[in-house]
VEXKE-734933 format. One record per residue: residue in three letters; x, y, z of N, C-alpha, C in turn. Coordinates in steps of 0.1 Angstrom, whole numbers. Each point is the difference from the previous one (the first is absolute). Layout:
// residues N
+------+-------+--------+-------+--------+---------+-------+-------+--------+-------+
| code | neast | nnorth |   nup | caeast | canorth |  caup | ceast | cnorth |   cup |
+------+-------+--------+-------+--------+---------+-------+-------+--------+-------+
|  ALA |     X |      Y |     Z |      X |       Y |     Z |     X |      Y |     Z |
...
+------+-------+--------+-------+--------+---------+-------+-------+--------+-------+
// end
This chain:
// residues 119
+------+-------+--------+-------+--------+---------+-------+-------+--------+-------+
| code | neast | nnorth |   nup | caeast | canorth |  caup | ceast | cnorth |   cup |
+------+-------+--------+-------+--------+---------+-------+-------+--------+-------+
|  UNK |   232 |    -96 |   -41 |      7 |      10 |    -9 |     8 |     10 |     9 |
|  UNK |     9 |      5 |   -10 |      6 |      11 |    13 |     1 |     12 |   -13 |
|  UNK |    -3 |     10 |    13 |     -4 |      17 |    -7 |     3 |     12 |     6 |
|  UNK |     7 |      9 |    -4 |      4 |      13 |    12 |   -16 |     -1 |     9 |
|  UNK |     6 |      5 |     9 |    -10 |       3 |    12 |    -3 |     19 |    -5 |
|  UNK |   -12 |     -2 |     2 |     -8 |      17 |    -6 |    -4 |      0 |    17 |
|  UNK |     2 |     17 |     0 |    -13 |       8 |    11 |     3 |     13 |    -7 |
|  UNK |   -17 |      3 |    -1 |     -7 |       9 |    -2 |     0 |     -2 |   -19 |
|  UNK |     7 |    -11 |    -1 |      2 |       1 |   -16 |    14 |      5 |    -4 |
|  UNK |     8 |      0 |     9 |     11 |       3 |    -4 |    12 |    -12 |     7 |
|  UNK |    12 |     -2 |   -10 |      8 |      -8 |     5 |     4 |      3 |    13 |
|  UNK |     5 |    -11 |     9 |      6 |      -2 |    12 |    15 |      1 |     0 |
|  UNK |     7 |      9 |     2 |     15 |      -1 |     2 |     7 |      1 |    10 |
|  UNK |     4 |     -6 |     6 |     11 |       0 |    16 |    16 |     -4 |    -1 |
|  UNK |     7 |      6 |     4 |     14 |       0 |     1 |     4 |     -1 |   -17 |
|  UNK |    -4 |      7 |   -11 |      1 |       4 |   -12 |     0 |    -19 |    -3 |
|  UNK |   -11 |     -3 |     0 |     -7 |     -13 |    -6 |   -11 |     -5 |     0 |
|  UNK |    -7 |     -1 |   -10 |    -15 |      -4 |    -4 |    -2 |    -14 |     8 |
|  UNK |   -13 |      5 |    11 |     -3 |     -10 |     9 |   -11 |     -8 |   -10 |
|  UNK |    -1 |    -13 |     2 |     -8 |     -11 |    -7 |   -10 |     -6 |    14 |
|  UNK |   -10 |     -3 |   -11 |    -13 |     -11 |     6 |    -1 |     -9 |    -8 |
|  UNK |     0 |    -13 |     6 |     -8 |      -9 |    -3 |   -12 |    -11 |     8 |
|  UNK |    -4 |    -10 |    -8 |    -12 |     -11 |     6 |   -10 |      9 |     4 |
|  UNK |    -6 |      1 |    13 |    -11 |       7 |     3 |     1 |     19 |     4 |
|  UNK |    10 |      3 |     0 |      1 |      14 |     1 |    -2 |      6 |   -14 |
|  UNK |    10 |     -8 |    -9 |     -3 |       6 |   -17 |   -14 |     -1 |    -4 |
|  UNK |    -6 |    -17 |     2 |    -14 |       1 |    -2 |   -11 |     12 |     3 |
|  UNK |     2 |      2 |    17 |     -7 |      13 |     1 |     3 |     10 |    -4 |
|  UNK |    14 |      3 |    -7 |      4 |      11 |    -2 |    -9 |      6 |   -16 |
|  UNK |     2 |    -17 |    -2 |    -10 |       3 |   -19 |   -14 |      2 |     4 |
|  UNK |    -5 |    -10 |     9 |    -17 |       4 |     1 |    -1 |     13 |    -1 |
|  UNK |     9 |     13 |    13 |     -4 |       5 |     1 |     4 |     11 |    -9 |
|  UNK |     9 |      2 |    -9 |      3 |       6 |   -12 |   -12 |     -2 |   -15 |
|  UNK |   -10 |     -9 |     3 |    -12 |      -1 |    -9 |    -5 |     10 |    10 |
|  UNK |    -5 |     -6 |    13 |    -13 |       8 |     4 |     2 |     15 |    -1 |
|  UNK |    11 |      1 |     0 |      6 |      18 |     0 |     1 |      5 |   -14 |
|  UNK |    -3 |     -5 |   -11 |      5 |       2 |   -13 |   -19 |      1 |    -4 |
|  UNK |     0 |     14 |   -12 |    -18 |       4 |    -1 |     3 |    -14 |   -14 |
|  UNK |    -9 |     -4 |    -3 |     -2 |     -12 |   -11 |     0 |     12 |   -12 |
|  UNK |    13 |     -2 |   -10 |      0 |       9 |   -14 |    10 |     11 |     4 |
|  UNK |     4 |     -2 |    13 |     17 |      10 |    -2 |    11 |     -5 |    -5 |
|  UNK |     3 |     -9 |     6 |     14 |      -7 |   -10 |    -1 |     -4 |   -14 |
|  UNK |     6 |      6 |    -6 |     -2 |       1 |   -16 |     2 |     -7 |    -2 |
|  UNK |    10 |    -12 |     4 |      7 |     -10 |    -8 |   -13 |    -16 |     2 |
|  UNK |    -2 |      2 |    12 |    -18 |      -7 |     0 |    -7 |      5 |     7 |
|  UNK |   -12 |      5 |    -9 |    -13 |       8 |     6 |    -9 |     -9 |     9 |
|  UNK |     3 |    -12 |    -7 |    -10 |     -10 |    16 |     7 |     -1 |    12 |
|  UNK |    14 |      9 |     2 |      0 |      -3 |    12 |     3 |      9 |    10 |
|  UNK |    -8 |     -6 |    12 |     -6 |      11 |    12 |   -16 |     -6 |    -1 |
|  UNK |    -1 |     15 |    12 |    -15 |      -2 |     3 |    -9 |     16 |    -4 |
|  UNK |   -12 |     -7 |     3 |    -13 |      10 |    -8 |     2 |      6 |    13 |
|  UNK |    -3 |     16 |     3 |      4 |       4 |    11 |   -18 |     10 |     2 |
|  UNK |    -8 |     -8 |   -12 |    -17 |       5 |     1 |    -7 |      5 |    12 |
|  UNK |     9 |    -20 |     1 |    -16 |       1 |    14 |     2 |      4 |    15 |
|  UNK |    18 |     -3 |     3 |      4 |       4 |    14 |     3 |     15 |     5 |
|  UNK |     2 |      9 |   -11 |      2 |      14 |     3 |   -16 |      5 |     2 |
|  UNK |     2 |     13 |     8 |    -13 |       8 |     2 |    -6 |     -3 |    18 |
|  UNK |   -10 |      5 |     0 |      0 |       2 |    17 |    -8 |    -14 |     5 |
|  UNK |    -5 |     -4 |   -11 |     -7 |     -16 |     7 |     5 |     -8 |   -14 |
|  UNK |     5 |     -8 |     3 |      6 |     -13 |    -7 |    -9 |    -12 |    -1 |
|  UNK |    -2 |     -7 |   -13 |     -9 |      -9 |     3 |     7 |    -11 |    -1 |
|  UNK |    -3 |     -6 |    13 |     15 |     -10 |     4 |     0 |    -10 |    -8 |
|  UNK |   -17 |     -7 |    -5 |      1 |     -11 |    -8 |     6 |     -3 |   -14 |
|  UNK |     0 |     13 |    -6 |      5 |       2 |   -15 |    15 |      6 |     4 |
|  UNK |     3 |      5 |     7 |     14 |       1 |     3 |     8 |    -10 |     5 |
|  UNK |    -3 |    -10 |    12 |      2 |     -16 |    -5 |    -3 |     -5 |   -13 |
|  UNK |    -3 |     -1 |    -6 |     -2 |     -11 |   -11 |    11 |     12 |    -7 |
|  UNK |     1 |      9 |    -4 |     11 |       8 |    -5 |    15 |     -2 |     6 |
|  UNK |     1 |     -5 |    14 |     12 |      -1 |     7 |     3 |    -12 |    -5 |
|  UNK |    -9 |     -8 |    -1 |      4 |     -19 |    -6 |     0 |     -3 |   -13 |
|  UNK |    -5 |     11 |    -7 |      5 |       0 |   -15 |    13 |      7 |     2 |
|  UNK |     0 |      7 |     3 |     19 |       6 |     0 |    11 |    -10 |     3 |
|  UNK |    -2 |     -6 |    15 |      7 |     -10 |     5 |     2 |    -13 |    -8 |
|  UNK |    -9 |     -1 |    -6 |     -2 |      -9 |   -12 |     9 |      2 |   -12 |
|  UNK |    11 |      8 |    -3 |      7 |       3 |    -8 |    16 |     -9 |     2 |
|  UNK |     1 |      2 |    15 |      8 |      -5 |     5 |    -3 |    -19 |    -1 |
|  UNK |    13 |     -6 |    -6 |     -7 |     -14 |    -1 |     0 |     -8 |    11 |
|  UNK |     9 |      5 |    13 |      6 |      -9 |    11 |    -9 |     -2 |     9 |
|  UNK |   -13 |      9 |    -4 |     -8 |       4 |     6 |   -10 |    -10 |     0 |
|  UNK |    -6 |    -11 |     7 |    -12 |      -5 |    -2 |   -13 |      5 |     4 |
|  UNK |    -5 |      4 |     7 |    -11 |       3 |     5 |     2 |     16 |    10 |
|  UNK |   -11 |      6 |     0 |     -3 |      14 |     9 |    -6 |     -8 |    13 |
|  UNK |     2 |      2 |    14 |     -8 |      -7 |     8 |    -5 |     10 |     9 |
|  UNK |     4 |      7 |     4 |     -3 |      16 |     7 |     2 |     10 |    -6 |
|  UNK |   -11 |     10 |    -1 |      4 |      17 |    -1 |    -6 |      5 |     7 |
|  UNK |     4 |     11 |    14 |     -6 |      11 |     5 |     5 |      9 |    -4 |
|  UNK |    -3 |     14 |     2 |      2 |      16 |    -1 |    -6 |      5 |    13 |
|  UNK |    10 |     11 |    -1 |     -1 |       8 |    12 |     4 |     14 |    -8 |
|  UNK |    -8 |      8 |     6 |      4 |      16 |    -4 |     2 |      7 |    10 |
|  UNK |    11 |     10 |     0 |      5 |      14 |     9 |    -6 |     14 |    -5 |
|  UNK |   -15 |      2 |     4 |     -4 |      10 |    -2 |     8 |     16 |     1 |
|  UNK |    15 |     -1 |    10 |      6 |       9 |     2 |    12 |      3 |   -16 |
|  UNK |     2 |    -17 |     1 |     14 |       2 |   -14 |    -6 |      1 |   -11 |
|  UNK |   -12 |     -7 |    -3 |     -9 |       0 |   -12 |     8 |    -11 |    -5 |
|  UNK |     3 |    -15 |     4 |      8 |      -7 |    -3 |    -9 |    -10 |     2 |
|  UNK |    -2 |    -12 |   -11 |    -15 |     -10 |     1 |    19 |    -15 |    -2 |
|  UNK |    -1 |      0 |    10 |      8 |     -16 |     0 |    -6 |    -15 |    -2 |
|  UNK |     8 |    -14 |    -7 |     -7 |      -7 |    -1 |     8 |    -11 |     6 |
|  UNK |    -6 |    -11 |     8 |      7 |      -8 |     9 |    -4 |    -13 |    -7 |
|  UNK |    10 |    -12 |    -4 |    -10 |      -9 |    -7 |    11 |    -12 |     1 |
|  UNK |    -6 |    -12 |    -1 |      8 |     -12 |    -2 |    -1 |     -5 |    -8 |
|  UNK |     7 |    -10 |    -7 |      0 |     -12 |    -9 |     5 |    -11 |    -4 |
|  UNK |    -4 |     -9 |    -4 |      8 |     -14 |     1 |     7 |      2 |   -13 |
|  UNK |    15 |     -2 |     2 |      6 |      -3 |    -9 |     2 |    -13 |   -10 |
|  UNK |     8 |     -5 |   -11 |     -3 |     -10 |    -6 |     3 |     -9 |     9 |
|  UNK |    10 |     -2 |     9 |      2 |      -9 |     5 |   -14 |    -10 |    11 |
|  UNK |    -6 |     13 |    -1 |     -9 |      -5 |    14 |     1 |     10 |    11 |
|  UNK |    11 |      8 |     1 |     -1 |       1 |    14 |     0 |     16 |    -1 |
|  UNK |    -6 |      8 |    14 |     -7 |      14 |    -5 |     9 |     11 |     5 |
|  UNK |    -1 |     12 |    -4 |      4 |      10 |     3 |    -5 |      7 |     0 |
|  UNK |     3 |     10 |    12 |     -8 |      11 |     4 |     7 |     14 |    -4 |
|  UNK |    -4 |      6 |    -3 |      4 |      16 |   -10 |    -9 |     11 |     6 |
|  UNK |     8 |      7 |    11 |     -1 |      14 |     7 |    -2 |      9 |    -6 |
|  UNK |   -10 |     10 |     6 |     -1 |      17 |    -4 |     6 |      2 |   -16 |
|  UNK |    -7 |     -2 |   -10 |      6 |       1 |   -12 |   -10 |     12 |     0 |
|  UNK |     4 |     12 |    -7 |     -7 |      16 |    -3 |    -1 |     -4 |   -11 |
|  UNK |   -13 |      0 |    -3 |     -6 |       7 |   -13 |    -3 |      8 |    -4 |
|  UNK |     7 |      6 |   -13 |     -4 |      13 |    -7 |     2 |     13 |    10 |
|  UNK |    12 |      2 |     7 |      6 |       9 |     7 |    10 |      8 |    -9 |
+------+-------+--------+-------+--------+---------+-------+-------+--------+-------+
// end
């Protein structure tokens, strides 16, 4: 698919033209527009995003916040399988990051960098 390229959630524009992503940059671009999206904000579909329950707060409980990251991911259809999720937290930024891979339909996996949750 091809899709403006977002940072921070906002369109990309350079030399007064909407820069594009596609194949695996758009893909992670959607993963991570779920993981970043609270599940019941987007009016137009409330299923989509994620429960932001279990990963906010000073201890995270990683197991229900995985299975919550792979129900989210799971929206996305390109998506076959979750195969990694760590987290890491910056006690200084108060910023809980989530690092995670996945096999896409084809078979073959991608890996998805420092995505901020609920910042």
């Amino acid at each position: 698919m091809l899709a403006p390229k977002l940072k921070d959630g906002d369109l990309v524009i350079k030399d007064n033209n909407l820069i594009m992503v596609d194949e695996d940059e758009e893909l992670a671009q959607s993963v991570k527009s779920v993981l970043q999206t609270r599940k019941g904000e987007f009016f137009l579909d409330e299923e989509h995003g994620m429960s932001f329950d279990n990963i906010l707060g000073k201890v995270a409980d990683q197991a229900a916040t995985r299975d919550d990251i792979i129900e989210a991911v799971s929206q996305e259809e390109r998506i076959r399988s979750v195969t990694d999720v760590s987290f890491s937290d910056n006690p200084k930024t108060r910023i809980r990051e989530v690092k995670m891979t996945f096999e896409k339909e084809d078979g073959t996996e991608l890996e998805l960098e420092e995505v901020v949750i609920g910042a």
